[in-house]
N, C-alpha and C positions, 0 to 999 in steps of 0.2 A: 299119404294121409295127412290132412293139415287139421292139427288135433296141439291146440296151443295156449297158454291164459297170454294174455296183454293188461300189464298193472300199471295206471298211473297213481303215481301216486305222488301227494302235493308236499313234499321234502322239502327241509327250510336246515340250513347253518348259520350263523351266525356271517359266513360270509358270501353266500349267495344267495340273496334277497330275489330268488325270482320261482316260480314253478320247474320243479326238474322231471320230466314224463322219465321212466325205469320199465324198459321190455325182458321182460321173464321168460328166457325161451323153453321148450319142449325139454329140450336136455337136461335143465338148472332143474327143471320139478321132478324127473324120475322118481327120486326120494321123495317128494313132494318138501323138499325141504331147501327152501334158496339163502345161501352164504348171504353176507351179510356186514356191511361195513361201518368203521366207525360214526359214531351218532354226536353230534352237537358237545356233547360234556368233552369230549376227546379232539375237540378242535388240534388241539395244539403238537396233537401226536401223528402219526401217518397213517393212514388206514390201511386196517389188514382185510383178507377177506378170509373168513371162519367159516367150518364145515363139523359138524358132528358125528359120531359113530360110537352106540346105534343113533336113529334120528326118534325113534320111539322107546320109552324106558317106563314101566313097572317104578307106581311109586314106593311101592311096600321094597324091593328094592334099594330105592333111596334112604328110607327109614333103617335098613339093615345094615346101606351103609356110613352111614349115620351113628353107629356104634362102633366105636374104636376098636374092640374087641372083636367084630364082624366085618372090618371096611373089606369092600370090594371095588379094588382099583381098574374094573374093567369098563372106564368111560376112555374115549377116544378123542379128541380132537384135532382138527388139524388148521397150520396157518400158513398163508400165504401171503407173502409181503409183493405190491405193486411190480418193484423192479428184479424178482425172483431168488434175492437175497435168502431165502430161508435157510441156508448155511450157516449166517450169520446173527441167526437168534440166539439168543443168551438163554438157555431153557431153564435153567435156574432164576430167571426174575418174574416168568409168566404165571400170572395169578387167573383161574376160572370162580365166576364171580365174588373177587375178593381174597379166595382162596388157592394156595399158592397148589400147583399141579406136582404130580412125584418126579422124583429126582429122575426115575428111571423106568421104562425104557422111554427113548425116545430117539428121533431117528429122521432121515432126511430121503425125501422122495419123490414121488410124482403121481398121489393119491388118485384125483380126480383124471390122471390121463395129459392132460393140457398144454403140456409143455414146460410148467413154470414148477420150478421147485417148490414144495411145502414141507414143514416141519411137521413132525407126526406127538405129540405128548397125551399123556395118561394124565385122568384126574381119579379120584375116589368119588363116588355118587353124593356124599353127603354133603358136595359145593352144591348141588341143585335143591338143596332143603326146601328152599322161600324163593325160587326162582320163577314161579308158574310155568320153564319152559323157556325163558331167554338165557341167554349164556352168555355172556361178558368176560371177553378176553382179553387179555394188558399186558405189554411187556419192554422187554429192551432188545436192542442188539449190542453185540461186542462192542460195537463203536460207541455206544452210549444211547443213540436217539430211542424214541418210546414210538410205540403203536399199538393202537386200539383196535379192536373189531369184534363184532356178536354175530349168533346166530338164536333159529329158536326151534327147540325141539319140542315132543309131544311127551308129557310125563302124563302117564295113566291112574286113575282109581278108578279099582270096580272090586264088588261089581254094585252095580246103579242100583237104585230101588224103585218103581212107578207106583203111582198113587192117585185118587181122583179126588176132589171134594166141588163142595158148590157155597157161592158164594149168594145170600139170597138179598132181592133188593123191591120197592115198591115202584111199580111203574109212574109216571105222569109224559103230560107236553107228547103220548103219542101222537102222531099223525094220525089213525083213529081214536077218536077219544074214548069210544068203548073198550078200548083196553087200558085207559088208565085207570089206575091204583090198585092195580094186580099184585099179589106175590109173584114175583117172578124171582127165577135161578139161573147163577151164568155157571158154567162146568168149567174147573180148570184141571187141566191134569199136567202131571207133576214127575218127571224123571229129576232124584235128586243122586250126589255123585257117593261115595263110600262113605262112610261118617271120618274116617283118618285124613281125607283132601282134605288138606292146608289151602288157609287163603281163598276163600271158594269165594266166586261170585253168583249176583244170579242174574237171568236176560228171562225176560218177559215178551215171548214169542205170537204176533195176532196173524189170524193167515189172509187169504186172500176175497173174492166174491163167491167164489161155491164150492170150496173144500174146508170142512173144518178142522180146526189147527190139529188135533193127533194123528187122524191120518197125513195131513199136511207135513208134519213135524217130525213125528216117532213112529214111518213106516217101517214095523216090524218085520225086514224083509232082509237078509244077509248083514250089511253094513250099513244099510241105506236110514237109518234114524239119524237123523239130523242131533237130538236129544238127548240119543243114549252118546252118541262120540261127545258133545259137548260136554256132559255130563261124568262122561269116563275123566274127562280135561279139568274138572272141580269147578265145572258151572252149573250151579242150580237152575232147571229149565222148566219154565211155565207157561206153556199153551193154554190160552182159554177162546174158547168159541161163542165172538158173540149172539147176542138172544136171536133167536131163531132156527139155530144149529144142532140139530139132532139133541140133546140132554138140557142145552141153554135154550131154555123155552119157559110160556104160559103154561097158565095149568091146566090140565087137560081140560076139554070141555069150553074151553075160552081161547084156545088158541089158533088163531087164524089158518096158522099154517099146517092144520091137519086134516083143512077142507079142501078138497081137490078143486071144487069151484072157484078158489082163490089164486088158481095160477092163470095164465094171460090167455087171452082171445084175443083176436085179429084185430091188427092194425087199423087205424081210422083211416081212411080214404086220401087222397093229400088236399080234395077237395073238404075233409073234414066229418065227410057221411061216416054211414056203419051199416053195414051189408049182413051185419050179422043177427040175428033175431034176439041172441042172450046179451049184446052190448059188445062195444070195441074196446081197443088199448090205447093208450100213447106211452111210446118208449121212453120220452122225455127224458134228456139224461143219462139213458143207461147206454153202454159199448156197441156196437154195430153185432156182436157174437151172444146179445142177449136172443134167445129167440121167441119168437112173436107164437101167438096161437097153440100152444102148449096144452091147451085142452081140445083142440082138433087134430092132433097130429099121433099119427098110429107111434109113432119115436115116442113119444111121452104116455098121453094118457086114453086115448081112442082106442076101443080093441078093436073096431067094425073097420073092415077094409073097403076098396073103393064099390066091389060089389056089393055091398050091405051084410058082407058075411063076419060071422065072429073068427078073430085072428088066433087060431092055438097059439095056447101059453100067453096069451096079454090080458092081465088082470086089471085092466081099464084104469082107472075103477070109475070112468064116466063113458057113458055110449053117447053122449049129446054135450053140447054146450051146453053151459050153466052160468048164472050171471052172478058175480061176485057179493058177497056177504061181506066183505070189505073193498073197499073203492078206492083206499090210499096205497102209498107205499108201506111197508113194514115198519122203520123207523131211516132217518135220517144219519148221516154219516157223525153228524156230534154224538149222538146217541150211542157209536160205538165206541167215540174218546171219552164219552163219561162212564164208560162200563172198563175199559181201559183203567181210567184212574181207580175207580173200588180194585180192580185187581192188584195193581200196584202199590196203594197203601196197603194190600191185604199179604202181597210177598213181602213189602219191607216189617209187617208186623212178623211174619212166620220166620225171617229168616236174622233178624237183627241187623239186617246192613243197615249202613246211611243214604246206599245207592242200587240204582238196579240199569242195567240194559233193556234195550226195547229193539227187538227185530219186526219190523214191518213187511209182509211179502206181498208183490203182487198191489192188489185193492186195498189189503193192510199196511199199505204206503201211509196215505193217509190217514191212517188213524194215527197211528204213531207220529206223523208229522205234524200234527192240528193238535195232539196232546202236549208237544212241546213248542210248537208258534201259533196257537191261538189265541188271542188277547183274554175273549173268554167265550161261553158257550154257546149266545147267541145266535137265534139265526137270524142273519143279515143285518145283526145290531137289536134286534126289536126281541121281547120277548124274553120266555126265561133262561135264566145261564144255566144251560145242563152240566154244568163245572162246578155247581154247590159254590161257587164263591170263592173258590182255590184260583189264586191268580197264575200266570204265566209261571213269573217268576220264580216261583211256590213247585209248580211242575216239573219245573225246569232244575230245580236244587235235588231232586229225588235221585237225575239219568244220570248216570257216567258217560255214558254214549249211547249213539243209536245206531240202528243196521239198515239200510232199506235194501231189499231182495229183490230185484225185478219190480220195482215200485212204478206204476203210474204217476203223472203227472200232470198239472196243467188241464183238469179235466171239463167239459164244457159247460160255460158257467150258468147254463138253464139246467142243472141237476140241481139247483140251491132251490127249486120250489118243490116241497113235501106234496104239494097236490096237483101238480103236473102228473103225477103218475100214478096211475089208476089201477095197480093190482098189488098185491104183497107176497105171493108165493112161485119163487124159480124153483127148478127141476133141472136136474143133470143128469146126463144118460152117460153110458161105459164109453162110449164114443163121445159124447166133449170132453170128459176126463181124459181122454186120450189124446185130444188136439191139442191138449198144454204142449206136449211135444212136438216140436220141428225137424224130425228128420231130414238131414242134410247127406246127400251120397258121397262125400269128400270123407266123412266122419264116419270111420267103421265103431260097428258095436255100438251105437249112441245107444240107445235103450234095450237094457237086459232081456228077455224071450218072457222071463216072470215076472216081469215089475208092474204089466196092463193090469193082470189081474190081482197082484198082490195088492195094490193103489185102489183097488174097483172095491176089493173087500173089503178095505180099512174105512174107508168110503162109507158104507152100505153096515159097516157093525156099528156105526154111530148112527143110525138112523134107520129106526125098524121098521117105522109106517113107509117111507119110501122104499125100502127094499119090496115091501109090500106089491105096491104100485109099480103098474106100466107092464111093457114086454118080460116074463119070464125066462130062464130064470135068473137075468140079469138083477131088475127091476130097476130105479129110480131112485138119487139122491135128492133131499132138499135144501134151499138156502133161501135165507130173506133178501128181499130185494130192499137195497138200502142204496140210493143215489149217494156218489160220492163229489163233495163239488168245496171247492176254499182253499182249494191245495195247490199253491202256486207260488212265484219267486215273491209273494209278499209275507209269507208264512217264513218260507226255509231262511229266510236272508232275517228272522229273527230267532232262529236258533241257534246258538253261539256253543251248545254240545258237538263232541267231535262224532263223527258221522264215518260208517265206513258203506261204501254204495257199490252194490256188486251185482250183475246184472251179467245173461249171456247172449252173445255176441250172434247167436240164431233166432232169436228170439222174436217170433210172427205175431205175439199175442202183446205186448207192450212195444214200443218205439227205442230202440237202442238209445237214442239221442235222450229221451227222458230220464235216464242214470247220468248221461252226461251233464245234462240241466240241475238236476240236485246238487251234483259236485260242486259246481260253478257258483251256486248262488249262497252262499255264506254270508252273515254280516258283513256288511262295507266296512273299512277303516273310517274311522271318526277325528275329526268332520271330514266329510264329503265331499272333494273336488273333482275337476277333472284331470285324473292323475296322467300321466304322459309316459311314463316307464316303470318296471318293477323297484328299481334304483329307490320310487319314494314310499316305497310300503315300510311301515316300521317292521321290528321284528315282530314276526307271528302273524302277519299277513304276508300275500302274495298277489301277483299282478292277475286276475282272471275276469272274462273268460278266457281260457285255451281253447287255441289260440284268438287273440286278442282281436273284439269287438266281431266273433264270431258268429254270436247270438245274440239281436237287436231288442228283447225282451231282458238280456241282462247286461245292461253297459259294463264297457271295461271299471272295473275299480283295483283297489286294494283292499281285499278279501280276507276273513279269518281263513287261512292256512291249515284247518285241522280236517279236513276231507281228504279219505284214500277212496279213490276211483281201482274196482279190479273187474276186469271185463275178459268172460273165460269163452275160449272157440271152441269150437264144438261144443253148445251148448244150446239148450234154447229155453223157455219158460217153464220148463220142467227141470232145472238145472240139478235142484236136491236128489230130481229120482232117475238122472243117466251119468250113463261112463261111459267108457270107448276099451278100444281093442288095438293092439299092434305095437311095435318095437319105441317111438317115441309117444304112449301116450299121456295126457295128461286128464285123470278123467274129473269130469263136472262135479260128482256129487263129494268124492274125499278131497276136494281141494277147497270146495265152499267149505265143508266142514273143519280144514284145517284155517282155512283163513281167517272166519268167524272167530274161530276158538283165541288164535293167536292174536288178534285185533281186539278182542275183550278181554284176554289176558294179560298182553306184554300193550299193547296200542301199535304193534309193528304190523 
């Protein structure tokens, strides 16, 4: 079975000035928990490599032991020194974050198998107080020299609380103008973590083109919530779906997207005709897997079959084309970064940070990326700033970081006209919901037996009128069609937030190489040359692209350094909602979950 993550990740010390790629084998993540070596501050000491036990720990726990009167010294660690020396730790000088570990027991062995000796010591839980989860090792040997090394484990609070509210705003600058100056409502819903989680953060989760963010985010289905695990980790987590998304809508009666006539009809001719009596389309802009003629097609919304008969169970709800009542797109890709910013000033009001995370998945690449590298709201320069006047910079002081998930890139730059594109309402059937996945036959188990339809339902409860609609008793999701287009190495290479970019490695619905191109394209070091080797990057840049001048859209430079690249096998654009099976696996969805968590928590 070849079921494995591959991490690069862009590691900088003070004395190697260059990109260091780090491969994570099958083995190292069993635990899902990889050892872990000295960091930067520790130059001067040797690195250890650190392993935890357990790797998962109950915070209320911590807190219990946290009372001197309560201490419970059943934390684990173990250290392995390079040259197998762990005989020769001094276990009396090893401090677990700060705090010094018990005298006793402790012991010398050959924990992980490997050959090399490690020393085994006990801590009490209440060194992990204020740790989010990293663990910070320090010590001596007999001889005198010092060594460092960390790992990071999972410290839990639960149990979680979910919650939904709406945040309401006045439309303008639609692309049909009959729907400006609406009350409109965007839905954000809310898994937050135990009220006892210390040190909570929040991430600000937008999802992709036609799944909205809760089933996207927090499918209630075994393990598989993205939301509830981060949230168990004392991240505050906030999906919101922008307008058009089942609850984030107009008001009834005004909104486009509850007229079935406003999904697509057949393509224009390439000669430019229309064969069709109700009017044609142009895709302009939108992905090759958009599909065309959605109000012809017995899959969507046509109950009558090729013989003119009515199709049991398919609730139309059109027997005929219909020519649209709106002629635009739904709204334009800024549209969803100014609905982004209300949300985000609306978490930093709710939760008193300074800062917030922003996970982008999929088409919510972009939005997340144009929130934090757009000059401003503009379209093409002209016209109104759908950014209220909030500059870059402004934006940019809010993130601590940002996540892109199987993020698109680079997308084609005739999506930038709002009126190229002549309809507003997509439809999704249980079968494109289901081609997010790539089943690959090397990868046993990639997708659970219950996950089509647990995904199909989560789908279909946020969105009543399309359950309504189409073939029974499946029926039909909706989403607005919103061209996404500005999202490119002139955007990313102005945001200077550290970025973690995770993407998998089967992945048929985005371009593997588009995670690769986010990584790469970071601020240049300042000023601008033509640098010749890693050697002249200052500290905190690195020499990229990897490997060098490998992609002619971003010349080699010397790059801000704060992007981790983690690229997981057996995986494909469904990463949140599979796993796998057999003796080395490593499955997709608890390892993104861990990764995320530990990347917004520790930056490791």
């Amino acid at each position: 079975m070849k079921c494995a993550m591959v991490e690069r990740a862009d590691v900088r010390t003070l004395r190697t000035l260059h990109m260091r790629i780090v491969l994570i084998s099958s083995v190292a993540m069993i635990l899902l928990i990889a050892p872990r070596t000295a960091g930067a501050a520790d130059e001067m000491c040797g690195s250890a490599t650190v392993w935890a036990s357990p790797s998962v720990v109950n915070y209320q726990t911590v807190i219990r032991g946290a009372d001197k009167h309560r201490s419970q010294p059943n934390f684990t660690v173990f250290i392995e020194l390079p040259d197998g020396s762990a005989a020769n730790i001094d276990p009396g000088s090893i401090t677990l974050n700060g705090v010094p570990v018990l005298p006793e027991p402790s012991g010398v062995g050959d924990e992980n198998g490997n050959g090399v000796d490690d020393l085994m010591v006990k801590s009490e839980r209440s060194a992990l107080a204020n740790s989010n989860g990293l663990v910070r090792v320090a010590g001596k040997t007999i001889s005198g020299s010092c060594f460092a090394g960390e790992t990071v484990i999972e410290i839990l609070c639960v149990p979680v609380e979910r919650s939904d509210y709406f945040i309401d705003f006045t439309t303008s600058s639609m692309p049909d103008a009959q729907f400006d100056g609406l009350v409109a409502r965007l839905a954000v819903h809310r898994v937050k973590p135990a009220p006892y989680c210390p040190n909570v953060r929040a991430l600000v989760l937008v999802p992709g083109r036609t799944i909205a963010a809760t089933a996207a985010f927090d499918l209630q289905y075994q393990d598989y919530s993205l939301m509830e695990r981060l949230a168990m980790r004392g991240i505050d987590t906030f999906a919101f779906s922008p307008l058009g998304f089942g609850l984030s809508a107009l008001p009834s009666g005004s909104n486009p997207l509850d007229d079935a006539c406003n999904a697509s009809l057949p393509a224009f001719e390439p000669d430019g005709t229309c064969k069709s009596t109700a009017g044609c389309d142009s895709r302009q802009g939108l992905p090759a897997s958009q599909s065309m003629d959605q109000q012809g097609s017995n899959t969507y919304l046509n109950p009558i079959d090729s013989n003119g008969e009515h199709i049991p169970g398919h609730n139309g709800p059109l027997e005929d084309r219909c020519a649209h009542t709106s002629k635009t797109r739904f709204q334009i890709v800024t549209d969803q970064v100014a609905q982004l910013q209300r949300v985000v000033n609306d978490v930093l009001s709710k939760t008193g940070l300074d800062k917030v995370h922003l996970l982008g998945a999929s088409f919510g690449g972009p939005v997340v990326g144009k929130y934090l590298g757009d000059i401003d709201g503009k379209l093409n320069g002209v016209g109104e700033d759908r950014y209220a006047g909030e500059t870059m910079g402004q934006r940019q002081a809010k993130v601590a970081g940002v996540i892109f998930q199987s993020s698109i890139f680079r997308p084609l730059a005739n999506a930038a006209s709002p009126n190229g594109g002549t309809w507003p309402l997509g439809l999704i059937s249980r079968e494109d919901a289901i081609a997010n996945f790539h089943v690959v036959s090397t990868c046993t188990g990639q997708v659970d037996a219950g996950i089509p339809d647990a995904l199909w339902a989560a789908i279909q409860a946020g969105d009543q009128i399309g359950a309504t609609w189409g073939p029974q008793p499946t029926g039909l999701g909706r989403y607005p069609i919103v061209p996404r287009f500005g999202w490119n190495d002139a955007v990313t290479t102005r945001i200077p937030v550290p970025a973690l970019v995770l993407n998998g490695l089967n992945d048929s619905v985005v371009p593997v190489a588009r995670s690769v191109q986010i990584s790469n394209s970071s601020p240049a070091q300042v000023p601008v040359v033509e640098w010749t080797s890693g050697a002249q990057c200052l500290p905190g840049y690195a020499f990229k692209p990897w490997p060098p001048n490998s992609d002619p859209a971003l010349p080699t430079r010397c790059r801000l350094d704060n992007r981790v690249l983690v690229q997981l096998d057996c995986a494909s654009h469904g990463l949140l909602w599979e796993t796998c099976s057999g003796e080395n696996c490593v499955d997709p969805h608890k390892t993104a979950q861990r990764r995320i968590a530990d990347w917004i928590l520790t930056g490791k």
